[in-house]
TORDOMAR-269924 format. One record per residue (C-alpha): residue number from 1; x, y, z. Coordinates in nm, 4 decimals. Layout:
% TORDOMAR-269924
seq=NUM, c1=X, c2=Y, c3=Z
...
This chain:
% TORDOMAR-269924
seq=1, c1=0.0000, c2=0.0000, c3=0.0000
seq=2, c1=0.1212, c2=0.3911, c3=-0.1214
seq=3, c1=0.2394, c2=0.5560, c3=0.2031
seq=4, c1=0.0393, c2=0.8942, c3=0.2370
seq=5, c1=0.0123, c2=1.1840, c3=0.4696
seq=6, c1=-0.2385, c2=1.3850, c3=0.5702
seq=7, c1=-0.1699, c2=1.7498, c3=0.6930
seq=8, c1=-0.4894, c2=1.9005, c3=0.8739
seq=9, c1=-0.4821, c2=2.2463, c3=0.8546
seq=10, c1=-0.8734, c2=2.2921, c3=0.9914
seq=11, c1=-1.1424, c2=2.4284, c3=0.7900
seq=12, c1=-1.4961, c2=2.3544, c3=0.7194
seq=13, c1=-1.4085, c2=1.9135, c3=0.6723
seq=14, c1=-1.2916, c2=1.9204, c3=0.9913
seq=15, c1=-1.5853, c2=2.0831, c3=1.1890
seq=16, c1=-1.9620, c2=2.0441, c3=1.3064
seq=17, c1=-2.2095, c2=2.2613, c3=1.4847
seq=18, c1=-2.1493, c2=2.3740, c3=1.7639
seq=19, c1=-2.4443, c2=2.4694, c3=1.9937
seq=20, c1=-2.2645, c2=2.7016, c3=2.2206
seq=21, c1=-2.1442, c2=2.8601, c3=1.9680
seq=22, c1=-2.3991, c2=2.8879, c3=1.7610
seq=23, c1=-2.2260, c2=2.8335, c3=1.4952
seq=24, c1=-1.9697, c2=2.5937, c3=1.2826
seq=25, c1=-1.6596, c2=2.5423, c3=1.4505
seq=26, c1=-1.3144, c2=2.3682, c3=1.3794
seq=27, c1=-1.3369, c2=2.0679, c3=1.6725
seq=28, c1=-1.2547, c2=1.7550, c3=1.5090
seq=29, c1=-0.8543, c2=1.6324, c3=1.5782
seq=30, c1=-0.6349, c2=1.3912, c3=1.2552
seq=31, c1=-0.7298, c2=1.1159, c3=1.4946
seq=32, c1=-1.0790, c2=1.2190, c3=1.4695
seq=33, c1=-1.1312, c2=1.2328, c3=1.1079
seq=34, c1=-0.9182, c2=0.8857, c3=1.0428
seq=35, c1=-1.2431, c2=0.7693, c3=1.2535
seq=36, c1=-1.4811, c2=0.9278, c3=1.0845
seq=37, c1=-1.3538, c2=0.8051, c3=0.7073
seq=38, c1=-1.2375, c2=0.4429, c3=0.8015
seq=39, c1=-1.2291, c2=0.3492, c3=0.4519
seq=40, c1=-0.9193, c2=0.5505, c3=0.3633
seq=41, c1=-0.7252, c2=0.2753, c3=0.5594
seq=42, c1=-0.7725, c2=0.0291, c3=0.3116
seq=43, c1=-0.7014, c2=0.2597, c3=0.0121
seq=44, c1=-0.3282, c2=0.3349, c3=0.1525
seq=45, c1=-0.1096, c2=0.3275, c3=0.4265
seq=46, c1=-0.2255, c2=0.6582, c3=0.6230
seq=47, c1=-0.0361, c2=0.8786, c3=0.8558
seq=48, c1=-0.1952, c2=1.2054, c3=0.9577
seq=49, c1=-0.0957, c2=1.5236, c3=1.2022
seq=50, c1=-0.2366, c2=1.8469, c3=1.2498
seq=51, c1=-0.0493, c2=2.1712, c3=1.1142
seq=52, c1=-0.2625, c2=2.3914, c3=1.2279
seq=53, c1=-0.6288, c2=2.4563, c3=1.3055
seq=54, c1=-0.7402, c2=2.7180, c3=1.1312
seq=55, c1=-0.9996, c2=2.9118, c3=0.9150
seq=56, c1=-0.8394, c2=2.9154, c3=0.5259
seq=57, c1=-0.9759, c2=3.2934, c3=0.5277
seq=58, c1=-0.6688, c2=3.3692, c3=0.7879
seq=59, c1=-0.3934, c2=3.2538, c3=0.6125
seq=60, c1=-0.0589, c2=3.4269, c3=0.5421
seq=61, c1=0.2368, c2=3.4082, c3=0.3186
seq=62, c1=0.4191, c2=3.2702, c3=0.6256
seq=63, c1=0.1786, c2=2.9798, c3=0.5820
seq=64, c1=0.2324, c2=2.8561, c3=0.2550
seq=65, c1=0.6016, c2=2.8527, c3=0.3722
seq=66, c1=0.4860, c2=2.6719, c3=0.6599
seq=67, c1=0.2920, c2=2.4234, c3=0.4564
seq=68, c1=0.5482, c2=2.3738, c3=0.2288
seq=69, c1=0.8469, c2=2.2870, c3=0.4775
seq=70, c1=0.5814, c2=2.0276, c3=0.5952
seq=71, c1=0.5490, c2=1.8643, c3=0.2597
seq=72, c1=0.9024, c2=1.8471, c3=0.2593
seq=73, c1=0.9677, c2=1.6757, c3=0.5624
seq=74, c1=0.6987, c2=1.3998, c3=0.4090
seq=75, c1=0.8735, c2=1.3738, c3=0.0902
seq=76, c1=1.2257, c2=1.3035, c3=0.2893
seq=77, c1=1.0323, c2=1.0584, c3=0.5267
seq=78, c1=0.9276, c2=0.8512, c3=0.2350
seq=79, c1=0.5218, c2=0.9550, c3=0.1773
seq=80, c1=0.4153, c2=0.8715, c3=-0.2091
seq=81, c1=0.1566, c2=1.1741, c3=-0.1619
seq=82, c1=0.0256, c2=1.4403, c3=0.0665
seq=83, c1=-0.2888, c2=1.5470, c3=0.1157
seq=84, c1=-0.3508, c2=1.8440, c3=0.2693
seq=85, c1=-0.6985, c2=1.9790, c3=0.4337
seq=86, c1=-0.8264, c2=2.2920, c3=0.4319
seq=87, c1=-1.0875, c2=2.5773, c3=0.4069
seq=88, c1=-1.2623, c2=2.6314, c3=0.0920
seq=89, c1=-1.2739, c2=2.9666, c3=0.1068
seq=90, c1=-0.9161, c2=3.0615, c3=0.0304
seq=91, c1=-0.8476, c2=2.6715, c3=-0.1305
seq=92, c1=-0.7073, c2=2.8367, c3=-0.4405
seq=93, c1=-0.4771, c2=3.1191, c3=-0.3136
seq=94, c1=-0.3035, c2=2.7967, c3=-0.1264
seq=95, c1=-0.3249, c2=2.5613, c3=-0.3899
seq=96, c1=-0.1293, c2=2.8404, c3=-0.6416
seq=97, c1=0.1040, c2=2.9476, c3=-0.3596
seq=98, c1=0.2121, c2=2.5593, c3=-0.3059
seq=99, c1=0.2085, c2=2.5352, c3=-0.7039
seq=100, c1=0.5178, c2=2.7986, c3=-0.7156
seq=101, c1=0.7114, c2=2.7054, c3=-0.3637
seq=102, c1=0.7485, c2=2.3357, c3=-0.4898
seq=103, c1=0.9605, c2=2.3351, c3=-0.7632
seq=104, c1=0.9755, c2=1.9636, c3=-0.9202
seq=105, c1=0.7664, c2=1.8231, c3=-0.6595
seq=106, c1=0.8179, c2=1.4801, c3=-0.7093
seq=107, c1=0.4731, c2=1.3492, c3=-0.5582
seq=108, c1=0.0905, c2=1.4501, c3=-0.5725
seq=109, c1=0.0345, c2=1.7021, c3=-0.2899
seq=110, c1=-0.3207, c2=1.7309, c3=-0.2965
seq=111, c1=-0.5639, c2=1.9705, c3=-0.1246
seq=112, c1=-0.8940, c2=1.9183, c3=-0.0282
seq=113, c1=-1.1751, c2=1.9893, c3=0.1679
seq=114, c1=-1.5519, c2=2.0420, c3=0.2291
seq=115, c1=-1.8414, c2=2.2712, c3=0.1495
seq=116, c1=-2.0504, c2=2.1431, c3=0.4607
seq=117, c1=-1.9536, c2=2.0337, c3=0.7552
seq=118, c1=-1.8797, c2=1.6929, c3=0.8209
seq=119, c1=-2.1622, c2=1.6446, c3=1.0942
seq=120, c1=-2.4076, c2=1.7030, c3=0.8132
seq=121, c1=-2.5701, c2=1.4407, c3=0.6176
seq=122, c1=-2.4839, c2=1.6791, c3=0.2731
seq=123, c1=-2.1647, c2=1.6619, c3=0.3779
seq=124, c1=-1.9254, c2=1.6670, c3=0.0412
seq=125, c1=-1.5944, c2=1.5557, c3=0.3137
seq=126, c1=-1.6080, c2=1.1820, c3=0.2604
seq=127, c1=-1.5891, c2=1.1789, c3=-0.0712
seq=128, c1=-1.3461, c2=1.4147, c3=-0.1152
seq=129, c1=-1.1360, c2=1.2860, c3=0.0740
seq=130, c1=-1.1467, c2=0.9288, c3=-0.0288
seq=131, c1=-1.1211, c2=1.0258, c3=-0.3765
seq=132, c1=-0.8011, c2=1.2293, c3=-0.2952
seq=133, c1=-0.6633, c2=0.9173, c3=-0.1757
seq=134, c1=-0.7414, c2=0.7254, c3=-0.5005
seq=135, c1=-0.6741, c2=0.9370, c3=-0.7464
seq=136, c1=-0.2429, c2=0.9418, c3=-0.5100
seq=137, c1=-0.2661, c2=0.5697, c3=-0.5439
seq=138, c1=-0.4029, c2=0.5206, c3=-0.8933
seq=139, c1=-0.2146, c2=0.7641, c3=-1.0623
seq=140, c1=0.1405, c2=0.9188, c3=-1.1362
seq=141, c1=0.0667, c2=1.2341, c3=-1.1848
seq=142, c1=0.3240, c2=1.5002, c3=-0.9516
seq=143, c1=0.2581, c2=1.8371, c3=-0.7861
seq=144, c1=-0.0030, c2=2.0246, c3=-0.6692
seq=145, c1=-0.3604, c2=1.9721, c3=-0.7368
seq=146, c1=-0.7429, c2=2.0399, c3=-0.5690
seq=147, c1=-1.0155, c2=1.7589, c3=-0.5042
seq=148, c1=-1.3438, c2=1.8739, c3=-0.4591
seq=149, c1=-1.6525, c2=1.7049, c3=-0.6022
seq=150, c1=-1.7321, c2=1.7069, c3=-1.0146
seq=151, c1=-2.1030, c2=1.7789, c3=-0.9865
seq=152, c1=-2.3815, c2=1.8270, c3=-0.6610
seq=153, c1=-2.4231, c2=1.4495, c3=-0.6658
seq=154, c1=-2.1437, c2=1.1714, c3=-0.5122
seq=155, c1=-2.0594, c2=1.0237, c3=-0.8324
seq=156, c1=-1.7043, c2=1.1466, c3=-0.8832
seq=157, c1=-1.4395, c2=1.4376, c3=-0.7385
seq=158, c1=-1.2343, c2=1.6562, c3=-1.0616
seq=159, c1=-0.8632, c2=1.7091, c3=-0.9861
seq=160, c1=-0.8229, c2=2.0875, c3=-1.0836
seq=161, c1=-0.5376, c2=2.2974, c3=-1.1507
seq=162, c1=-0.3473, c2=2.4457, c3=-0.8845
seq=163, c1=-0.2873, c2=2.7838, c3=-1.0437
seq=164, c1=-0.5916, c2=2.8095, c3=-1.2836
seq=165, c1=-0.8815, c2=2.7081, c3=-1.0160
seq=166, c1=-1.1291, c2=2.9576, c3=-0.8318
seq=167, c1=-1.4850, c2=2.9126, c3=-0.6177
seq=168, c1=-1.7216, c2=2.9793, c3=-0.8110
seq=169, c1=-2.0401, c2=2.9426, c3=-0.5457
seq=170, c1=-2.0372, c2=3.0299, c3=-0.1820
seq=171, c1=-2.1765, c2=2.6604, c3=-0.0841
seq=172, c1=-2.2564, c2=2.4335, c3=-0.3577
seq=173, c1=-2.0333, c2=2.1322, c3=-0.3329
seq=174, c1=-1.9494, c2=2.1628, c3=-0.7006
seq=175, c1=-1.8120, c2=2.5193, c3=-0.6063
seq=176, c1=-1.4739, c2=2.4597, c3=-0.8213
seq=177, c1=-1.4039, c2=2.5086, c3=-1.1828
seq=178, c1=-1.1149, c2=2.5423, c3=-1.3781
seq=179, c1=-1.0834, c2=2.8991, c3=-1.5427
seq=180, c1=-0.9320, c2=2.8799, c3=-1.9389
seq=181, c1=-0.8340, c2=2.5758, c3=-1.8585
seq=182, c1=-0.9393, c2=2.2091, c3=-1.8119
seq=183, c1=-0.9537, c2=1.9691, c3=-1.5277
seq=184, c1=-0.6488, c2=1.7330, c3=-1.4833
seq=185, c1=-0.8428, c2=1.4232, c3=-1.4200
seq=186, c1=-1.2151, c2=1.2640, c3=-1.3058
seq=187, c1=-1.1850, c2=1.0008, c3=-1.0122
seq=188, c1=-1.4473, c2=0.8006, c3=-0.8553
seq=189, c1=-1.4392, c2=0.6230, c3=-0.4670
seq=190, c1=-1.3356, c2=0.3178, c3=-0.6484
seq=191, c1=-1.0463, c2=0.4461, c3=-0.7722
seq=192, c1=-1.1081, c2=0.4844, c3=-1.1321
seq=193, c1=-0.9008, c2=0.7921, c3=-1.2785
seq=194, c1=-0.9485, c2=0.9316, c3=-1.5778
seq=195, c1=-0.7242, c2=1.1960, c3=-1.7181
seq=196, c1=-0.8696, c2=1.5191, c3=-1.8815
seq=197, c1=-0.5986, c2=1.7701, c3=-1.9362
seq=198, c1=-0.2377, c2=1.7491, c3=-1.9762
seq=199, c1=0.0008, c2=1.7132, c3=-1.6251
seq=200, c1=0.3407, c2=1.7423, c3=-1.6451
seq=201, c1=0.5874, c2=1.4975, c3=-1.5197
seq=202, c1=0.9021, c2=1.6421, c3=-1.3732
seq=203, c1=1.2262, c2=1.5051, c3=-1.5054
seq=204, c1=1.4201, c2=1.6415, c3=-1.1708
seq=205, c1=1.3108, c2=1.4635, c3=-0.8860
seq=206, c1=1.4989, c2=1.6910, c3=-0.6540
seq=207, c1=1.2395, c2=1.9136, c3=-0.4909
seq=208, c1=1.3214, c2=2.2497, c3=-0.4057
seq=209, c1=1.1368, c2=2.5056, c3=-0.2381
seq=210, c1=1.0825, c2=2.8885, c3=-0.3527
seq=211, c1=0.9667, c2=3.0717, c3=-0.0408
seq=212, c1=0.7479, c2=3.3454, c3=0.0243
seq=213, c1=0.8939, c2=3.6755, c3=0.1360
seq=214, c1=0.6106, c2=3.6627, c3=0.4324
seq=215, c1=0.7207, c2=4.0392, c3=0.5135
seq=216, c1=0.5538, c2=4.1598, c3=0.1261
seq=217, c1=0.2922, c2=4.3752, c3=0.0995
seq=218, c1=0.0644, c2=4.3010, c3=-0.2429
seq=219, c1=-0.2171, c2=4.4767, c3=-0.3140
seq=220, c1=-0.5014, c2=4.4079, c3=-0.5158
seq=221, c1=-0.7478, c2=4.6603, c3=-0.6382
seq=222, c1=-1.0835, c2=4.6396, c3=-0.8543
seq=223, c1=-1.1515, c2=4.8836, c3=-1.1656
seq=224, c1=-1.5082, c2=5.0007, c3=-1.0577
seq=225, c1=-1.6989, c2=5.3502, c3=-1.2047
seq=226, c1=-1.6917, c2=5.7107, c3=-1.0277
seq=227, c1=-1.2679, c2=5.6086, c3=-0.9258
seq=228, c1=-1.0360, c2=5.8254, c3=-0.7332
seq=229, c1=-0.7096, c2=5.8452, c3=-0.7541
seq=230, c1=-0.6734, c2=5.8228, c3=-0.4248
seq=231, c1=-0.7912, c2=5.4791, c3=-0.3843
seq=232, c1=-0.4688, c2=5.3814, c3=-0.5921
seq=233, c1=-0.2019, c2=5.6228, c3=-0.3790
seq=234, c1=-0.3142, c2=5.4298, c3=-0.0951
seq=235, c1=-0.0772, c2=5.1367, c3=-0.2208
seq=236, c1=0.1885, c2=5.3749, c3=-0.2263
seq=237, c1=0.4155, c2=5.1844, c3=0.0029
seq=238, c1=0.3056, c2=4.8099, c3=-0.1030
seq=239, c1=0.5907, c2=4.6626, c3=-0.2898
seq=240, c1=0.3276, c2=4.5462, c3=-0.6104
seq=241, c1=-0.0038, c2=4.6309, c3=-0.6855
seq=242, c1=-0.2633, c2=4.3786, c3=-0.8957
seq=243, c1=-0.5437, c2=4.5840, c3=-1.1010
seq=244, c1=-0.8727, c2=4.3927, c3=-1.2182
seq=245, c1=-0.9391, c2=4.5598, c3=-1.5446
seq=246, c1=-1.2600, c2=4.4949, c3=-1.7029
seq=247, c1=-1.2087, c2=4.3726, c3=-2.1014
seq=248, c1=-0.9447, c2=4.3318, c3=-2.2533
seq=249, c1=-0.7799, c2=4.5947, c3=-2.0342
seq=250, c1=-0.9103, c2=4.9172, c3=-1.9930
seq=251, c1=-0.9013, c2=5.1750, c3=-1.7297
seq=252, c1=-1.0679, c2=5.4934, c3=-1.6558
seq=253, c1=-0.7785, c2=5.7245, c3=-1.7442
seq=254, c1=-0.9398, c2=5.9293, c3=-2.0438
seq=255, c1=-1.0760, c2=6.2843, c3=-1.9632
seq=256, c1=-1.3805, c2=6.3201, c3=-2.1778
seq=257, c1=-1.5687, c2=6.6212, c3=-2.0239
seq=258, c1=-1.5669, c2=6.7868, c3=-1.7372
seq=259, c1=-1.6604, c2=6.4939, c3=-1.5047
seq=260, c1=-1.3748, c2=6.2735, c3=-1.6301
seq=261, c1=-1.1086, c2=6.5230, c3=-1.5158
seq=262, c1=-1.0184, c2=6.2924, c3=-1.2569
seq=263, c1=-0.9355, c2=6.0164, c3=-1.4913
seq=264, c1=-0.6320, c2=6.2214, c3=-1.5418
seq=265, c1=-0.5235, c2=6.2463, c3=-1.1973
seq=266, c1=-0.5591, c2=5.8446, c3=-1.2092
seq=267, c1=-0.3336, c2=5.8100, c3=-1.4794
seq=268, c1=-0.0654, c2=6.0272, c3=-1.3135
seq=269, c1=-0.0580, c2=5.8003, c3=-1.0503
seq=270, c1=-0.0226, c2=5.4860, c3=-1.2331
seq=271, c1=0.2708, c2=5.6176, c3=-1.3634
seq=272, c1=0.3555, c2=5.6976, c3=-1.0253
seq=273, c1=0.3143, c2=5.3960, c3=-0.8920
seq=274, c1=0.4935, c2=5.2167, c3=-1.1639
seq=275, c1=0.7746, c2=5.3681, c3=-1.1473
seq=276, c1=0.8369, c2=5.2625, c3=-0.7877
seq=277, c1=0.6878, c2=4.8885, c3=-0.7888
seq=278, c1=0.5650, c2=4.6287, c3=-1.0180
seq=279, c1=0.1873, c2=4.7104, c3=-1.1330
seq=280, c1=0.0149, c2=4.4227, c3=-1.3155
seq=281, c1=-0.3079, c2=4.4072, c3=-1.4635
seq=282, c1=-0.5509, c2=4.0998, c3=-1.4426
seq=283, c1=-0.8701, c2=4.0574, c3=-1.5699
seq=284, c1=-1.1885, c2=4.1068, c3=-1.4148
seq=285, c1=-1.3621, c2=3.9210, c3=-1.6519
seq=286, c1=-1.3351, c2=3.5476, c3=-1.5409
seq=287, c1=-1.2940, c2=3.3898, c3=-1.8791
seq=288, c1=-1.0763, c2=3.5579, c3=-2.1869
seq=289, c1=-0.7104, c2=3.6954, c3=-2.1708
seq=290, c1=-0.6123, c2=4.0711, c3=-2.2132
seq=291, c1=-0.5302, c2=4.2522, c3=-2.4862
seq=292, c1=-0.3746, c2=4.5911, c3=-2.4617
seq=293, c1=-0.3383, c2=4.6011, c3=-2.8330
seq=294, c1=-0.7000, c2=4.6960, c3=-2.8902
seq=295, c1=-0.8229, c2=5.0381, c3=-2.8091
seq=296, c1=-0.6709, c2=5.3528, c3=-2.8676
seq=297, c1=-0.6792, c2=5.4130, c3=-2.5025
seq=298, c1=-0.4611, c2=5.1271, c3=-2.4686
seq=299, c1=-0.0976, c2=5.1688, c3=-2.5574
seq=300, c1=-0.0080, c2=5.4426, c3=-2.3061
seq=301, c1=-0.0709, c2=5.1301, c3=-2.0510
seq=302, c1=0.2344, c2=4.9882, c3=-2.1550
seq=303, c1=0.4032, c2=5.2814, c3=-2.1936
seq=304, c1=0.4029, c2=5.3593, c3=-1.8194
seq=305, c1=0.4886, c2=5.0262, c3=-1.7601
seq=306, c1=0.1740, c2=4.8202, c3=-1.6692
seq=307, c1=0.2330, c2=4.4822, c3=-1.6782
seq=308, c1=0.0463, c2=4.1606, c3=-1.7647
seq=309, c1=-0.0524, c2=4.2152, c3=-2.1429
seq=310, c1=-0.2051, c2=3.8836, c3=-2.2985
seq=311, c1=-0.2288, c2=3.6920, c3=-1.9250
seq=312, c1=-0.5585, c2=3.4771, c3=-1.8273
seq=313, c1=-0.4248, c2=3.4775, c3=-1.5255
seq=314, c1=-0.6858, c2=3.4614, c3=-1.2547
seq=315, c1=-0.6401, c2=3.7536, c3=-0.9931
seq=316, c1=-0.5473, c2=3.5677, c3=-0.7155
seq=317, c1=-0.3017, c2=3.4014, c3=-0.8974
seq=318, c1=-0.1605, c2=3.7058, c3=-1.0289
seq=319, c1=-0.1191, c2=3.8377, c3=-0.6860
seq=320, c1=0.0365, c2=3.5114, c3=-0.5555
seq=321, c1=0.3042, c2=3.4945, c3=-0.8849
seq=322, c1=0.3682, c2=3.8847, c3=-0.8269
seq=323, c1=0.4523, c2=3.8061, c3=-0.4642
seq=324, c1=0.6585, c2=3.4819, c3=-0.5164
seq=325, c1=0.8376, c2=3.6581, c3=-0.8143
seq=326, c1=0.9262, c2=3.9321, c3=-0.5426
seq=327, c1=1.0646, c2=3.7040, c3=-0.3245
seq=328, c1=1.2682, c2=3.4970, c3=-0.5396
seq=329, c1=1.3905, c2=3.7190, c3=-0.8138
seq=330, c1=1.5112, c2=4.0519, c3=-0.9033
seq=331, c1=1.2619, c2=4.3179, c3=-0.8956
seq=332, c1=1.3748, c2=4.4243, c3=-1.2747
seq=333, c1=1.3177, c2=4.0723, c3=-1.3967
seq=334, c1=0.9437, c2=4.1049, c3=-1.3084
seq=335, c1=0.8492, c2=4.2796, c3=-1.6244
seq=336, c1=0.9920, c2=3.9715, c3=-1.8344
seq=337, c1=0.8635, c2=3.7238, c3=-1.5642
seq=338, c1=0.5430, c2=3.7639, c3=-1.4576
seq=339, c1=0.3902, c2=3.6805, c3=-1.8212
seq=340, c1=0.6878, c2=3.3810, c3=-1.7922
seq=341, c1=0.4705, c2=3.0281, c3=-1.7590
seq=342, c1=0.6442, c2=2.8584, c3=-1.4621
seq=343, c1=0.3641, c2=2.6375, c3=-1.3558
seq=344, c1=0.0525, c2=2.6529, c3=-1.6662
seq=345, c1=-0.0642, c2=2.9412, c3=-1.4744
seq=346, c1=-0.0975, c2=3.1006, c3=-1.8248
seq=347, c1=-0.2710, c2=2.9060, c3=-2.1201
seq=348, c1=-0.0520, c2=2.8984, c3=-2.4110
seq=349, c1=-0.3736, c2=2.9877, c3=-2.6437
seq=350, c1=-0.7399, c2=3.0486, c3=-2.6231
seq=351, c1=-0.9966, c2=2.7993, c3=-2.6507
seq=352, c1=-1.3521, c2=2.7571, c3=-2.5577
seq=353, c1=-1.3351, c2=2.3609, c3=-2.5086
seq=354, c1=-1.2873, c2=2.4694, c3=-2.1613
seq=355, c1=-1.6526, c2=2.5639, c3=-2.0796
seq=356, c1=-1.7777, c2=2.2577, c3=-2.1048
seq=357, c1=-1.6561, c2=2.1768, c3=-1.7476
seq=358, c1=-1.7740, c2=2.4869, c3=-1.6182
seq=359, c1=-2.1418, c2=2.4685, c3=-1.7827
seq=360, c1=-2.1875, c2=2.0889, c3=-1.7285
């Protein structure tokens, strides 16, 4: 039997009501949940310890780095995978943050969790769970992935991309899609895996880990009508700054009249503000890529030096990148960098073959 580990980190799958409370709380122990899901024992050899018990909505750099030092110690001690449970809520800003600290990760770390609690008879924990141990022992596939179930019923669980995943509903237990992108693989509590979209297989088996700088301040701001300037100068001291642009890219910078004249001020201080840090633009659209090559408006973006031209790049993974870039390279290398693929994070071309997971 595949040895695996199991790293609790708290978070909805490991909690229930709690009357005093009043209220779902974080209660149940790694010895409790082994109890709870007795049939993960005869999927693998299981060994599981608490990190830490926490709400996924509180993490911090300092815990992906955390995290990640944990993995490590399993990989030295022999585990064939780690899973790791957690929150929903911030599931993807972890799952992306352990995608770019574990460089060739030479076993399936996967994350999972739960929508409901697992004191409720909806509860989406148990299968989740048993199908991340499956897919570890029926499968080759290496680094980071999530496991959270394909559709509202308990036929099967998707494994979804680390860096191209986001929550799409705030308690459906099919909350999880892949954005431009496709699902790694469908597997069921049997154990039958079924690859979708292409994994990677790294040729260095030497893991090495790319830490967070846990002392970075990132911003992350949302394009939105009526703007001030002001609500960009207060990233000022913040060592990167992420802009959701709607489109393809556009921001309100163009005086038109009278009651545009602050559009001006804005672009004065993106200029500003470029000049002193990285500032990278991400779409606010969910699906699509941008393209600053469009509008008229357009070009002076690059001029300035706004990053992140022709990225699908989620937001929160543009933040995360930005902030592991900062903390592992040069801060001139980010212009060249952060449109770099190091993990698929960026989809080498459009296509719309993609939506069929989403829609289904």
């Amino acid at each position: 039997m595949k040895k695996i580990a199991i790293l609790h980190t708290g978070g909805t799958v490991s909690s229930y009501y709690d009357d005093k409370k009043g209220g779902v709380s974080t209660k149940y122990t790694a010895k409790d949940i082994l109890n709870l899901y007795p049939e993960i024992k005869h999927i693998a050899k299981i060994e599981s310890r608490l990190i830490q018990n926490m709400w996924s909505q509180d993490t911090r750099f300092s815990h992906y780095n955390l995290l990640a030092k944990e993995v490590e110690k399993e990989v030295k001690n022999g585990a064939e995978g780690v899973i790791i449970t957690h929150g929903t809520d911030f599931m993807h800003y972890t799952s992306s943050a352990l995608a770019f600290i574990l460089e060739n990760c030479p076993i399936p770390v996967i994350i999972t969790g739960s929508q409901r609690s697992s004191d409720r008879g909806s509860s989406d924990a148990k299968l989740n769970l048993i199908c991340a141990c499956q897919f570890i022992v029926n499968s080759n596939y290496q680094g980071v992935g999530i496991c959270m179930h394909e559709s509202t019923n308990d036929d099967a669980c998707l494994i979804l991309h680390p860096t191209k995943t986001r929550k799409f509903h705030t308690s459906r237990r099919d909350a999880f899609k892949v954005v431009n992108g496709k699902p790694i693989a469908r597997v069921t509590s049997q154990g039958n895996v079924g690859f979708i979209g292409k994994h990677n297989k790294s040729e260095d088996k030497k893991l090495k880990l790319k830490l967070f700088d846990d002392k970075l301040k990132i911003g992350i701001v949302k394009v939105h009508p009526n703007m001030f300037a002001e609500e960009l100068l207060f990233y000022k001291n913040y060592d990167g700054l992420v802009i959701e642009a709607p489109g393809l890219g556009n921001l309100p910078t163009t005086k038109l009249d009278k009651e545009t004249i602050e559009h001006e001020k804005i672009l004065d201080t993106l200029k500003t503000l470029a000049k002193k840090m990285p500032v990278v633009l991400a779409p606010q659209t969910i699906f699509g890529r941008l393209n600053l090559h469009v509008y008229s408006n357009q070009p002076i973006y690059q001029e300035i030096g706004l990053l992140g031209n022709h990225s699908d790049m989620t937001s929160e993974t543009t933040f995360l990148k930005l902030a592991w870039l900062l903390s592992n390279y040069k801060k001139d290398e980010i212009p060249k960098l952060i449109t770099k693929n190091f993990r698929d994070e960026i989809s080498p071309r459009t296509s719309l073959d993609y939506l069929d997971y989403v829609y289904s």
